[in-house]
C-alpha positions as CSV (number, residue, x, y, z in Angstrom):
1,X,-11.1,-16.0,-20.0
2,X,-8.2,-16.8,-22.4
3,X,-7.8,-20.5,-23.0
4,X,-3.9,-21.7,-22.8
5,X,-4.7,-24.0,-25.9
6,X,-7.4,-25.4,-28.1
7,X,-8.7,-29.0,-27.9
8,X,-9.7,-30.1,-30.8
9,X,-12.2,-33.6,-31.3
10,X,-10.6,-35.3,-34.0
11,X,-12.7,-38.1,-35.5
12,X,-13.0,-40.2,-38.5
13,X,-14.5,-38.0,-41.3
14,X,-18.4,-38.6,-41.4
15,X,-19.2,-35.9,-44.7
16,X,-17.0,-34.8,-47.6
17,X,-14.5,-32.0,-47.3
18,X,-16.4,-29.0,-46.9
19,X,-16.0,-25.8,-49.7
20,X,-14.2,-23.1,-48.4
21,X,-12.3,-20.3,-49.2
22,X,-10.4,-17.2,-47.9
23,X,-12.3,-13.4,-49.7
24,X,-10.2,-10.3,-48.6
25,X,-12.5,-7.7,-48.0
26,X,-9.9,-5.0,-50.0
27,X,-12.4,-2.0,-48.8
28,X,-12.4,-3.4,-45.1
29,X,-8.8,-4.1,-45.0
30,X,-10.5,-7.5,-43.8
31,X,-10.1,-11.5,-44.3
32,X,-13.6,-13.4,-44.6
33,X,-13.2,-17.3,-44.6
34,X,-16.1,-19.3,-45.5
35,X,-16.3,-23.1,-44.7
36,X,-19.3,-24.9,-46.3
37,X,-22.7,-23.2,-47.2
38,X,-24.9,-21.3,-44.7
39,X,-27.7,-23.6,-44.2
40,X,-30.0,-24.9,-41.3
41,X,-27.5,-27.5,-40.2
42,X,-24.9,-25.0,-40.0
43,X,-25.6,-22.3,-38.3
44,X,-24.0,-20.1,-35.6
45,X,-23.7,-21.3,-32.5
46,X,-21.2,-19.7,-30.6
47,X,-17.4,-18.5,-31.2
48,X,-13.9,-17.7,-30.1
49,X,-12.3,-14.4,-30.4
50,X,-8.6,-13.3,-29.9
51,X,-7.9,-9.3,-30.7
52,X,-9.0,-8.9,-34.7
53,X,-9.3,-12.5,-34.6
54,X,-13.3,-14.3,-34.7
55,X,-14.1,-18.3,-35.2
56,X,-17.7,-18.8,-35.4
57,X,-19.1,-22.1,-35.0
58,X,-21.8,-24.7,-35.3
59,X,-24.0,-26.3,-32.4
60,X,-21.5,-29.1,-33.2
61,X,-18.7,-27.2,-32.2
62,X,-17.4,-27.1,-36.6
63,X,-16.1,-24.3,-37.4
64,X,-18.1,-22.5,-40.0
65,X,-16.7,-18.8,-40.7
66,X,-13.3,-16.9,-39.8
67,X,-12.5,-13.4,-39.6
68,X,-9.3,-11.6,-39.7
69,X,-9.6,-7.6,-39.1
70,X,-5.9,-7.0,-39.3
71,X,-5.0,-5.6,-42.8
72,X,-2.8,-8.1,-44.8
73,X,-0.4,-5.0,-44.8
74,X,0.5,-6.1,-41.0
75,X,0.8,-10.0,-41.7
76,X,4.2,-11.0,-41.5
77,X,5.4,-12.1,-44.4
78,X,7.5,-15.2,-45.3
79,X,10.0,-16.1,-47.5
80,X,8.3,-19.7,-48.9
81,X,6.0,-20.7,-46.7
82,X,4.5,-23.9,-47.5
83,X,1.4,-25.5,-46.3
84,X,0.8,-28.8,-45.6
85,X,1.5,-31.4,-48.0
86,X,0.0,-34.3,-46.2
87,X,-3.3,-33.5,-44.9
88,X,-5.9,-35.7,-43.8
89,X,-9.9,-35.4,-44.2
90,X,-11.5,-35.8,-40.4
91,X,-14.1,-34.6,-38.3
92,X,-12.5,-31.7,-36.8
93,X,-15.0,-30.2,-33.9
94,X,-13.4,-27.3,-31.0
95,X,-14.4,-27.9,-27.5
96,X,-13.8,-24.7,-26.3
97,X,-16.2,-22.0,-26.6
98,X,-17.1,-18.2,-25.7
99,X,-13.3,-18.2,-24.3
100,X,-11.0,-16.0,-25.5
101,X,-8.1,-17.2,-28.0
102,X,-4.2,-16.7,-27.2
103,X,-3.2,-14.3,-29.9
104,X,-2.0,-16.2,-33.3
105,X,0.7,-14.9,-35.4
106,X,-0.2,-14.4,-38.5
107,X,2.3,-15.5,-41.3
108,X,1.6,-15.0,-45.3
109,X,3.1,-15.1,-48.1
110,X,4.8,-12.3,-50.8
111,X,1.6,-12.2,-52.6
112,X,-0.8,-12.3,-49.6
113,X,-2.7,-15.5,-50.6
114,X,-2.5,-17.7,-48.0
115,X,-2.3,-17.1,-44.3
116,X,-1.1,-19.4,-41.0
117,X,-2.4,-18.2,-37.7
118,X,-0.4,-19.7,-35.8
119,X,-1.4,-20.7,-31.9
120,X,1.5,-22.6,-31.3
121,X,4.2,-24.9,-32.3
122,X,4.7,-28.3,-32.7
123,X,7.5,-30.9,-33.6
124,X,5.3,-33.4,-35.6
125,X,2.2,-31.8,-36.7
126,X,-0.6,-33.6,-37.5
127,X,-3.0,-31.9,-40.6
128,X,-6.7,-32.2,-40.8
129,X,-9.1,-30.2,-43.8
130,X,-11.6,-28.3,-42.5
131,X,-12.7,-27.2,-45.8
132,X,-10.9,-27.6,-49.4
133,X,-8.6,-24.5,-48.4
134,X,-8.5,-24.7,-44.8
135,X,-6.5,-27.0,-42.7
136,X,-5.8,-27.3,-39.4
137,X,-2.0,-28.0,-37.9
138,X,-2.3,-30.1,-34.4
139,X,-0.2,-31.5,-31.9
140,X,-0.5,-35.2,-31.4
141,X,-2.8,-34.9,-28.3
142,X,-5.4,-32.6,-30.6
143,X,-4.4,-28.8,-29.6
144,X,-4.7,-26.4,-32.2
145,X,-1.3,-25.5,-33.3
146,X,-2.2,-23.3,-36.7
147,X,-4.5,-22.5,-38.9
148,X,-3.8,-22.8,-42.8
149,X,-6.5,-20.7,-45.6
150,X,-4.3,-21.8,-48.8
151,X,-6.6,-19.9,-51.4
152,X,-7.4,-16.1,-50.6
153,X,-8.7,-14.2,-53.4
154,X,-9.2,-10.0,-53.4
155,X,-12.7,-9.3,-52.9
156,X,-14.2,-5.8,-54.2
157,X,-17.4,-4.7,-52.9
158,X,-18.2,-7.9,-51.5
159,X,-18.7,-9.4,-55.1
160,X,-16.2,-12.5,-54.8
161,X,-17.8,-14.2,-51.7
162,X,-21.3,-13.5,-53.5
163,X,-20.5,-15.4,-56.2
164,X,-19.4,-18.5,-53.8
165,X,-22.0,-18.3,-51.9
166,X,-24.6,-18.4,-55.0
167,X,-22.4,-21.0,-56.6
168,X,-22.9,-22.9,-53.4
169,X,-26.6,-22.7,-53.5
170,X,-26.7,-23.6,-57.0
171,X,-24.4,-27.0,-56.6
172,X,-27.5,-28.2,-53.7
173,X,-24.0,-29.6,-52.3
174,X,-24.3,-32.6,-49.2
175,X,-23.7,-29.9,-46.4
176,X,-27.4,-28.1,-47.5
């Protein structure tokens, strides 16, 4: 069943802003996003999925790891884009799960390091960070409107996200 719109639980923030960070898979013609270190409090759980579009989650209903399989070359592209320049630290948790998403747009920039999926629109958004280059765009009432990864790096053989995720393990950070 496709869900008309996300609910989000928006809450005061009770952990730092999570690491994150967009790695396209240039082989895959894929975009990996991960949010915080895999660990034993943050595990899968369950997910949402639109057409080349996944959102895993936590048993806390945080997201945890996004996946884009439509090649960048199919993104539209925009002029200036701009993400958020306000943005908010919160506890950001979905409450729907193993639904289907409506199908985002997805909006980048000329160089193809940032992407908006966007779910919807919104007069006066409201922006929460899920991670340190993920934010989330909602309406006042807490519906997902977009989805903001501000910092995408090409990734060759997998070597990029690697490297974060042993960095990660290395820092011991608050989320392990």
């Amino acid at each position: 069943m496709t869900v008309e719109s996300i609910k989000l639980n928006v809450s005061t923030p009770i952990e730092p802003i999570a690491p994150g960070r967009g790695f396209y898979r240039v082989e895959e013609e894929s975009l990996f996003v991960q949010i915080g270190p895999f660990c034993n409090r943050r595990r899968f759980f369950s997910y949402l999925e639109a057409p080349g579009i996944l959102l895993d989650f936590d048993r806390h209903g945080r997201l945890i790891f996004l996946e884009v399989d439509i090649p960048r070359r199919r993104w539209r592209e925009m002029k200036d884009p701009r993400p958020p320049s306000v943005v908010e630290a919160a506890d950001v948790r979905w409450l729907n799960f193993r639904n289907s998403l409506p199908q985002p747009a997805l909006e980048t920039n000329p160089d193809r390091t940032l992407l908006k999926l966007v779910f919807g629109s919104v007069d006066r958004p409201l922006n929460y960070y899920i991670a340190k280059s993920v934010i989330s765009q909602t309406s006042p009432d807490h519906r997902l409107a977009a989805l903001w990864i501000t910092d995408i790096a090409d990734d060759l053989a997998g070597r990029q996200i690697s490297s974060f995720r042993k960095e990660l393990l290395v820092k011991r950070s608050y989320f392990a």
